[in-house]
N, C-alpha and C positions, 0 to 999 in steps of 0.2 A: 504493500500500500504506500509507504513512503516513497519507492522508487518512481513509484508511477506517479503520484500527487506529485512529487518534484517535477517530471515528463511533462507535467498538466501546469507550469510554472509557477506552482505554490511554492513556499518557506518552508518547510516541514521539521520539527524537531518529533524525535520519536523515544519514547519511553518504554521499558521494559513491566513497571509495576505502578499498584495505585498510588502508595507513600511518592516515589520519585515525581507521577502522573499529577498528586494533587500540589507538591511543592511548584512544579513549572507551570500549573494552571492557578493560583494564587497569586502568580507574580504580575496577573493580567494582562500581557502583553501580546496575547495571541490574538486572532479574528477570531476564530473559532476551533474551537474544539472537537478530536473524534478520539470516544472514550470507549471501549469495550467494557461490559457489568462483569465476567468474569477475567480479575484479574489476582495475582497475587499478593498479600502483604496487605489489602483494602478494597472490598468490591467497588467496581463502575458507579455504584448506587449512593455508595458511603461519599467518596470523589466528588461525585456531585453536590449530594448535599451538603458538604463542609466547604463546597465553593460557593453553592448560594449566600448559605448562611454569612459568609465572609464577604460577602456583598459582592461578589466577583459576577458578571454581567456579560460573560462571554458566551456565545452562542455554542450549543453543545448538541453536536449528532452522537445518538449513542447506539451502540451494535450490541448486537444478542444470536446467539443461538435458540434461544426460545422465542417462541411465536406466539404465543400466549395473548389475549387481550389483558389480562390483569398484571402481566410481567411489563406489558408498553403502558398500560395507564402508571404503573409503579414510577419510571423510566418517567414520564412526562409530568405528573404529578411532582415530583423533586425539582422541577425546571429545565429537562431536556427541551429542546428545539425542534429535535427530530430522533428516529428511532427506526434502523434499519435490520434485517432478519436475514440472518447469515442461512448457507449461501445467497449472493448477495453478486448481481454484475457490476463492475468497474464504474463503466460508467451510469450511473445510477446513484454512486457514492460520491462521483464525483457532483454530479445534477445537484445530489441535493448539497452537497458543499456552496455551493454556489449560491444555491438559493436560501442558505443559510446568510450566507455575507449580503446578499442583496437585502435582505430584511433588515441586517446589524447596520448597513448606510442607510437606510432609508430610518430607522431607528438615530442614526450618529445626526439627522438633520443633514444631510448630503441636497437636499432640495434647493440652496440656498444662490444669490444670485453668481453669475461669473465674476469674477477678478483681472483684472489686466492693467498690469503694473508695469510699464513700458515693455518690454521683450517677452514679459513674464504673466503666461496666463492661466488660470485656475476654472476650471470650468467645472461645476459641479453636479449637471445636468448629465454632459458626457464621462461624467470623473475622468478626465484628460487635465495632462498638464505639459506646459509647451515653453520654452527659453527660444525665442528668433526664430522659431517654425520649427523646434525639435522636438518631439515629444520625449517625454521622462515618465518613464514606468515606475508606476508607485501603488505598494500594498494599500489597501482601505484604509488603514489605521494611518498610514503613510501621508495619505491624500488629505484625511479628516485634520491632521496635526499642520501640514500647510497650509488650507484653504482656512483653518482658526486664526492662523496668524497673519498670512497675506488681505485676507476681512478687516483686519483693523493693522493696515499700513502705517510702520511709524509709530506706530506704540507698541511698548514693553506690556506682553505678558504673562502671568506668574503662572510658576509650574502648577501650583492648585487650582488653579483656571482653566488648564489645558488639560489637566486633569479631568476636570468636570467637563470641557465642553468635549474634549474624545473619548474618555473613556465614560464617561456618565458620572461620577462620583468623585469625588476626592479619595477616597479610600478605596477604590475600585484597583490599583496601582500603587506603585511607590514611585515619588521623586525621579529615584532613578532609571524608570522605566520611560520617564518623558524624555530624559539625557539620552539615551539607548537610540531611542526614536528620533530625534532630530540628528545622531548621529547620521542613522540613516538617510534622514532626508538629505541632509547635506552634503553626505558623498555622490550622492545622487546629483544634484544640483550641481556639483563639482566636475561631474561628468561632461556637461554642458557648458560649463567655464560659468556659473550660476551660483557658486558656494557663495559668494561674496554678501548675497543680498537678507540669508539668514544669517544673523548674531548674536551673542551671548551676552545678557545683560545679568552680571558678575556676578550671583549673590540673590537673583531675583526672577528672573526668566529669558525670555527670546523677544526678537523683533526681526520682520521683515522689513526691509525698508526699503522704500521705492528707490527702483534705480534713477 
């Protein structure tokens, strides 16, 4: 599954057990999540629910060997997304992958107007983003942490800001999961000869600022 989710150009990090599974899905930095209910060391089930409860808001597809209606209302009921029954075709896992992230932008407020900051355009209708007619490929989470800051050009703001407005919460994350993320944006942006126009204000947060 991750060879292929990678093929399908997702991020993929992949875990062996539920303790390792619920440690990288607490740190809230995924799009979504795919969780199997039997695993070692913490069922799919338990995973879950110690990730709601911790206010973690990430969209979660979960796989079962059982087909059960009372095993997928269990599975949904906790705050799964989605719930798929092994075996199980590729693309099908993929589809709903998919249609998991399109809910989580349509959820992130992705609806919101374009951006165009001279070279620099943020389109949130196409989730495209372009430096002098080049497009820059960027994860959801990617997009939602640019087009926050590029929205209010020229102002500083603060990583519990960007917290709330990409991930939903302030505690949805940590700190340094925004640092992580603008890393990313930025090499990204760097690609394009683009790094320049996100900055680090010391001690407090980011600004884009118009070229």
């Amino acid at each position: 599954m991750a060879r292929g989710l990678t093929a399908e150009g997702m991020e993929v990090v992949a875990v062996g057990d539920g303790p390792a599974g619920l440690a990288a899905a607490l740190t809230g930095s995924f799009d979504a999540v795919v969780l199997d209910i039997i695993l070692p060391g913490l069922s799919g089930y338990r995973v879950l629910e110690q990730m709601r409860a911790a206010g973690v808001d990430t969209p979660v597809l979960m796989l079962s060997a059982k087909d059960g209606e009372f095993d997928q209302a269990d599975g949904l009921d906790l705050g799964a997304d989605g719930y798929l029954v092994k075996p199980f075709a590729f693309v099908v896992l993929v589809a709903q992958i998919r249609a998991l992230l399109r809910r989580r932008d349509a959820a992130l407020g992705r609806s919101g107007q374009r951006v165009r900051l001279g070279p620099l355009v943020v389109d949130p209708v196409a989730r495209s983003v372009s430096w002098e007619g080049s497009a820059i490929e960027l994860s959801p989470r990617e997009f939602a942490l640019l087009h926050a800051l590029a929205s209010r050009p020229d102002t500083a703001v603060a990583k519990d800001e960007l917290l709330r407005l990409v991930w939903g919460d302030e505690q949805a994350a940590s700190r340094n999961v925004v640092e992580v993320y603008v890393g990313y944006v930025r090499r990204k942006l760097d690609s394009v000869g683009a790094g320049h126009v996100l900055k680090t204000v010391r001690g407090y947060g980011y600004i884009v600022e118009s070229p």
